[in-house]
N, C-alpha and C positions, 0 to 999 in steps of 0.2 A: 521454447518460448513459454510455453504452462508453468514450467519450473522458476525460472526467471519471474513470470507476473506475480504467481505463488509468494514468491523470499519478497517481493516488493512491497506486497498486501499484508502479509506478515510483520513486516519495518512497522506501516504504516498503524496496525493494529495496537502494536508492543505504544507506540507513540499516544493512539488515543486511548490504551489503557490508564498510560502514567499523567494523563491530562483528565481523564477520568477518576482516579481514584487521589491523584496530590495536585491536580492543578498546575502541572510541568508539563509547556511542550517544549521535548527535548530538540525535533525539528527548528522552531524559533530560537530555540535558545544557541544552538550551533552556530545558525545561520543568519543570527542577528535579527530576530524577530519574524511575526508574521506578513506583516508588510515587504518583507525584503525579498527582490525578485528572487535568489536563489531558494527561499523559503516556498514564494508562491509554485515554482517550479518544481522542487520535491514534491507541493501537494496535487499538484497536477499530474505529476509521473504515476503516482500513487492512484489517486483519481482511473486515469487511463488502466491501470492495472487491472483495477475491480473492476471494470465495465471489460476489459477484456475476460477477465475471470469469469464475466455471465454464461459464455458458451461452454466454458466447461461443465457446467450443471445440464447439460444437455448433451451431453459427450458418453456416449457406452465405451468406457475403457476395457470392459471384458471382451469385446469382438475386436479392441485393437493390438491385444495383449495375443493372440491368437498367430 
């Protein structure tokens, strides 16, 4: 599942870079805009991701690695 929310946030990232540095979101532009529910729904999957990705910052992977 870590790895999973990981590749999601990651998506998501790559997206607000190229909306960040050219003013492209490639999200909208797929899926016909930011209004358009399969749009709002990417941002929402995306959304859920990083807030699950919180608990990882509190996660000791060296005692699970064991």
């Amino acid at each position: 599942m870590n790895k999973t929310a990981l590749t999601i946030m990651i998506i998501g990232a790559l997206n607000w870079l190229l909306v960040g540095l050219f003013r492209y979101d490639l999200v909208a532009a797929i899926f016909g805009g930011t209004a358009a529910p399969i749009s709002r729904i990417v941002y929402v999957i995306v959304g859920i991701a990083g807030l699950y990705s919180i608990s990882m910052l509190f996660t000791d992977y060296r005692r699970e690695a064991r």
